[in-house]
C-alpha positions in Angstrom: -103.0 -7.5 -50.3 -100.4 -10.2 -49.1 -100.0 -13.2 -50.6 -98.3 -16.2 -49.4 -96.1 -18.0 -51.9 -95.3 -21.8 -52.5 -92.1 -21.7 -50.6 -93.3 -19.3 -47.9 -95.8 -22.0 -47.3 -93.6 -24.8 -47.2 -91.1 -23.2 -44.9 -94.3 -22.2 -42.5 -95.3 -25.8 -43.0 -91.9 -27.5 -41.8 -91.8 -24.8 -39.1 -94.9 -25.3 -37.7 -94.6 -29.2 -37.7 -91.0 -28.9 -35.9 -92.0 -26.0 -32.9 -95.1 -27.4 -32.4 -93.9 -30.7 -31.0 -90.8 -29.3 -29.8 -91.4 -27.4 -26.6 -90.1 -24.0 -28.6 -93.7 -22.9 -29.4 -95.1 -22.7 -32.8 -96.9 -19.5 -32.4 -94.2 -17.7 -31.2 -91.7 -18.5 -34.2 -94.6 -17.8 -36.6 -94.8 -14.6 -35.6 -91.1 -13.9 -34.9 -88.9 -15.3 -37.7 -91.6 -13.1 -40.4 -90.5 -10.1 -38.0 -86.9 -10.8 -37.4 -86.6 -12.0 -41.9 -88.6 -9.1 -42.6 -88.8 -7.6 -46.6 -91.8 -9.5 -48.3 -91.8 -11.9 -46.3 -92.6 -10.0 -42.9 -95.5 -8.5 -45.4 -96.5 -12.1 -46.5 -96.8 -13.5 -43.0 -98.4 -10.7 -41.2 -101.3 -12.3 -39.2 -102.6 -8.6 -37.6 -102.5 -7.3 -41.8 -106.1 -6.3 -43.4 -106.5 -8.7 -45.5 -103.9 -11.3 -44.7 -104.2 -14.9 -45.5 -101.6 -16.1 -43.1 -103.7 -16.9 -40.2 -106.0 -18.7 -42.0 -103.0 -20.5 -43.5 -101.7 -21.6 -40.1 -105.3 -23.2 -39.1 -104.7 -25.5 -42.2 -100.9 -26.5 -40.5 -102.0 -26.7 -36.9 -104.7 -29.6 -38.4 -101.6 -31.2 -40.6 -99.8 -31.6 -37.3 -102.4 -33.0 -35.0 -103.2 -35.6 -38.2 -99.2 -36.5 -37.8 -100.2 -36.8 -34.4 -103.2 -39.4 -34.7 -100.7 -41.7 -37.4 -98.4 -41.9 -35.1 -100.2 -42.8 -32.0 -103.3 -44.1 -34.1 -102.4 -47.7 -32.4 -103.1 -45.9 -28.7 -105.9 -43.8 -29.7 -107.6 -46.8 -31.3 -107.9 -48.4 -27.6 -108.4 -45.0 -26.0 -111.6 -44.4 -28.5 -112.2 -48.0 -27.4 -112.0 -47.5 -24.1 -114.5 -44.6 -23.6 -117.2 -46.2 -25.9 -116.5 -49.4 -23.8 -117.1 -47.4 -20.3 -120.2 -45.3 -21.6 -121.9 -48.9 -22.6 -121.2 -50.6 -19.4 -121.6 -47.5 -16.9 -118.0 -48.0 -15.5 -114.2 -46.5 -15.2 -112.0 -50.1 -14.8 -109.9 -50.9 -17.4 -106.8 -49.4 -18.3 -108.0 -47.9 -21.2 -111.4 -46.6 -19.9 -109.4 -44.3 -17.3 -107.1 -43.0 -19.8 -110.0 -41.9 -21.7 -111.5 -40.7 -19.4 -108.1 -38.7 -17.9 -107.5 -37.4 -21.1 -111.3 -36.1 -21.3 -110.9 -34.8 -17.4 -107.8 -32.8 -18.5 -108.4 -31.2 -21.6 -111.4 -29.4 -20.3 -110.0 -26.5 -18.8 -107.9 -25.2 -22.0 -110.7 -26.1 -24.1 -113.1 -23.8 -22.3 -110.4 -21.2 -21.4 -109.1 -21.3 -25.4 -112.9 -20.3 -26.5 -112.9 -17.8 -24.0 -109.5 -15.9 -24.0 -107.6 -17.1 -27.2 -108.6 -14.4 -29.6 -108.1 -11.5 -27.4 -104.7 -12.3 -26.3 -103.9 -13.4 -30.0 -104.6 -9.6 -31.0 -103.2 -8.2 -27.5 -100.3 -10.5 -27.7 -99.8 -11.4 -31.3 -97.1 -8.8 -32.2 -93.2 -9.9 -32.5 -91.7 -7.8 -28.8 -94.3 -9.3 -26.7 -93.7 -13.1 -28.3 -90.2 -12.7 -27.6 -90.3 -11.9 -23.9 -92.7 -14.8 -24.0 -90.8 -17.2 -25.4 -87.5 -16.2 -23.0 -90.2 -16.4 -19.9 -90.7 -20.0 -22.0 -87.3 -21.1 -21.4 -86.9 -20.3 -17.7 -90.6 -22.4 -17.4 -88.5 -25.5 -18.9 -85.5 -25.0 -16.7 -87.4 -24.1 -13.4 -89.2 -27.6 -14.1 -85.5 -29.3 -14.4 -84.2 -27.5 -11.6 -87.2 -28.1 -9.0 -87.4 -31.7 -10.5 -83.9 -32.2 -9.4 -84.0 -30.3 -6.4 -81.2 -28.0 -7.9 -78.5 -30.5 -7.1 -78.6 -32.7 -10.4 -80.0 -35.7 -8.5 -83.1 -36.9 -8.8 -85.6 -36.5 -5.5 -86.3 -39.6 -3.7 -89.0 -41.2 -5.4 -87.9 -40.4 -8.9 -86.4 -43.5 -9.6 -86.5 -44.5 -13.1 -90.1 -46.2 -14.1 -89.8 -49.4 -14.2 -92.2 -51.2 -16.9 -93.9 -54.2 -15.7 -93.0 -57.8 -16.9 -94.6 -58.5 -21.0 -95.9 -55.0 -21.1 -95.6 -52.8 -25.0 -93.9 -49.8 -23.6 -96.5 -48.2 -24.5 -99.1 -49.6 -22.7 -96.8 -49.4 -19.7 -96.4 -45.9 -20.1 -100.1 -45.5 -20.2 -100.1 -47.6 -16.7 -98.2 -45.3 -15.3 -100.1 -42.2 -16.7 -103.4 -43.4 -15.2 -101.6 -43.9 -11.6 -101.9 -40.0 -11.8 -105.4 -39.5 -10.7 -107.9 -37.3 -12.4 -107.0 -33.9 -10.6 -103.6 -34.4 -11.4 -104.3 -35.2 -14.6 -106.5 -31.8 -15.0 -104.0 -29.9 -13.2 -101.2 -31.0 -16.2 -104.0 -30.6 -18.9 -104.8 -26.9 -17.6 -101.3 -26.0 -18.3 -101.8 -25.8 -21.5 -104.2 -22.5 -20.8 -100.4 -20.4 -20.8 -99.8 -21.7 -24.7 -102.3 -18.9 -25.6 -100.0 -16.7 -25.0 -97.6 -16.4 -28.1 -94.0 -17.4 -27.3 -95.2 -20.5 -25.0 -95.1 -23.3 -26.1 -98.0 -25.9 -25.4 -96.1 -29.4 -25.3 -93.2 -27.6 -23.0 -95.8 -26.1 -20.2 -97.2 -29.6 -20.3 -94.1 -31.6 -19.9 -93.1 -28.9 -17.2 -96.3 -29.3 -15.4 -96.4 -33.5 -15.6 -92.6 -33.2 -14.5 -93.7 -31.0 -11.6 -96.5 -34.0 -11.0 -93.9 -36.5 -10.9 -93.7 -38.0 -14.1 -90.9 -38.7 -15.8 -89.8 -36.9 -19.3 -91.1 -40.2 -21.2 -94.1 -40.1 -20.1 -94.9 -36.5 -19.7 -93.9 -36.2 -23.5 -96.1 -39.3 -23.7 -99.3 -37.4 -22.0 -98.4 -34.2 -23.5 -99.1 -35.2 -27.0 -101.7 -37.5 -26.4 -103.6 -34.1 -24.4 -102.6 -31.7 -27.6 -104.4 -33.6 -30.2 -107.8 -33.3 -29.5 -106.7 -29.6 -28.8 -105.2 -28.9 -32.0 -108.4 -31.2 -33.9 -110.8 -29.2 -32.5 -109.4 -25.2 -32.6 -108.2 -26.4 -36.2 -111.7 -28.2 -37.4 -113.4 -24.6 -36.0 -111.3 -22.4 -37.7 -111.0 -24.3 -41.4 -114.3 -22.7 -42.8 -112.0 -19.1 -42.6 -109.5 -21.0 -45.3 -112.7 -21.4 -47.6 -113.5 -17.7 -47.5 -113.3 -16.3 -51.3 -110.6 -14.0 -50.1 -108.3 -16.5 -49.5 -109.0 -19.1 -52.5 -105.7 -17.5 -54.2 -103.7 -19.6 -51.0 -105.2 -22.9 -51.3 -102.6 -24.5 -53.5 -99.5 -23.2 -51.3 -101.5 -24.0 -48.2 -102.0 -27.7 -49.9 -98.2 -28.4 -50.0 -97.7 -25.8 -46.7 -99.8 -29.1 -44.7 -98.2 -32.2 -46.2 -94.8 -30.1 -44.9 -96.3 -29.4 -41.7 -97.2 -33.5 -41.3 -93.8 -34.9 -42.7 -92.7 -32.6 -40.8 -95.0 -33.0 -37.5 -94.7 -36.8 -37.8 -90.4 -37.0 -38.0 -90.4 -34.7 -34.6 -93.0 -36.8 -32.4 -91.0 -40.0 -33.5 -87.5 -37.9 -32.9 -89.2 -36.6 -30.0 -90.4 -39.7 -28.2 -86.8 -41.3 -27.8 -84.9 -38.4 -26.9 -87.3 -38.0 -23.7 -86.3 -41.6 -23.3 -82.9 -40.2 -22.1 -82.5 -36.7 -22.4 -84.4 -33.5 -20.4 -86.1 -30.2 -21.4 -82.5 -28.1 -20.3 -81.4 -27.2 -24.2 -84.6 -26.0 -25.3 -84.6 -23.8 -21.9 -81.6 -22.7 -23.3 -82.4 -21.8 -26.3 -86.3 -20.3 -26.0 -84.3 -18.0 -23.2 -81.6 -16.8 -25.6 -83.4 -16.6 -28.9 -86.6 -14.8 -26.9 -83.8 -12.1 -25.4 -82.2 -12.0 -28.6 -85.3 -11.3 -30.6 -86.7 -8.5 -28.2 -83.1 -6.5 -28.1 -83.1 -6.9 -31.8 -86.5 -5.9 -32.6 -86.6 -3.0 -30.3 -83.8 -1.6 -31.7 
């Protein structure tokens, strides 16, 4: 039977924490790099092998990553928790805060019920290296048709695109969140719902979601913004389902590598959101188009060779 080492772990762990932020998709790499390395460590990280650990090892990095998550915007979920108690007590939708609760509940509905559904049989339909790869080149022409229709293929920005503008005293934060609950609830579930294509290995759950709130109107701030505010509760709840498998007495031998495999996975997690965050400030989705679409191709020619 497999085992997965201390270093295999860690590398998973700072892998995971990267391409799960970054709209590269974390799936995809997990099962392609193993694949593409192969030796031991193709045999280590197997996730379709009798008796593998890896899977189980992954649930324990998704959960790392959403924690990185919650520290990071801990000061935004704090008033979004407060928000939702605050409109359940006093039977209303008002404040700021109450609709993006409520917006964030509203939109991550449909990939909650569609992931309990459909996410294990495309995992073992879809789980193997060729068909990640295709899916991660489809990836990068998602991100770049988002860019192009955005900019209406000319490289300027449609009319009424303008950069947002933050209003007067406003934490950019707060301001962003202004402008995410402008978007209306259907809108909102529309971008959430997005997030239904991630099950497929190869596409990547933060990059469907910026494409789709791009698509919507927003700009790459804020549709970063959104998209990791929607992926946390995802990634808390698939990840608090699946931990009893990591208990199992046929994986206590990966606990210790899985230990240090997380605390990679949320340094790891916690340094892209905050890299992550600024570079949407300025910067579009157009390189990692580039890349899914080349490294995708690449992997699919080389693997079916």
């Amino acid at each position: 039977m497999s085992t997965l080492t201390y270093p295999e772990a860690i590398g998973v762990g700072l892998l995971q924490g990267v391409t799960e932020l970054f709209p590269v998709s974390s799936l995809g790499h997990s099962i392609l790099l193993p694949a593409v390395i192969g030796g031991k460590i193709q045999q280590d990280l197997d996730m379709t092998a009798d008796g593998s650990s890896y899977l189980a090892a992954l649930v324990a990095l998704h959960l790392a990553t959403a924690l990185a998550l919650v520290v990071f915007f801990w000061r935004d979920w704090v008033r979004v928790v407060s928000g939702l108690f605050g409109s359940i007590r006093h039977r209303r939708v008002q404040t700021r805060d109450e609709k993006l609760a409520w917006l964030l509940i509203i939109s991550t509905i449909p990939v909650g019920v569609a992931g309990l559904v459909l996410e294990k049989a495309l995992r073992h339909a879809l789980g193997k290296p060729v068909p990640a790869a295709v899916f991660l080149a489809l990836n990068g022409l998602v991100l770049l048709g988002a860019e192009r229709l955005k900019r209406g293929g000319s490289g300027r920005r449609r009319a009424g695109h303008a950069a947002p503008v933050d209003e007067p005293g406003l934490d950019p934060a707060v301001a962003s969140d202004v402008r995410l609950t402008r978007l209306g609830y259907g809108r909102g579930a529309w971008i959430g719902a997005a997030q239904i294509l991630a099950l497929f290995p190869g596409i990547s759950r933060s990059g469907v979601t910026m494409s789709a709130g791009i698509l919507r109107g927003l700009h790459h701030e804020d549709a970063a913004r959104f998209s990791f505010l929607l992926a946390t509760p995802v990634i808390l709840a698939a990840s608090v389902l699946k931990v009893p498998e990591l208990f199992k007495p046929e994986n206590s031998g990966v606990l210790g590598p899985v230990a240090a495999g997380s605390l990679a996975a949320f340094v790891a997690g916690y340094v892209s959101v905050r890299f992550l965050t600024r570079y949407f400030e300025t910067r579009s989705l157009t390189p990692f188009a580039v890349y899914c679409f080349l490294a995708g191709v690449g992997s699919a020619v080389y693997l079916s060779l």
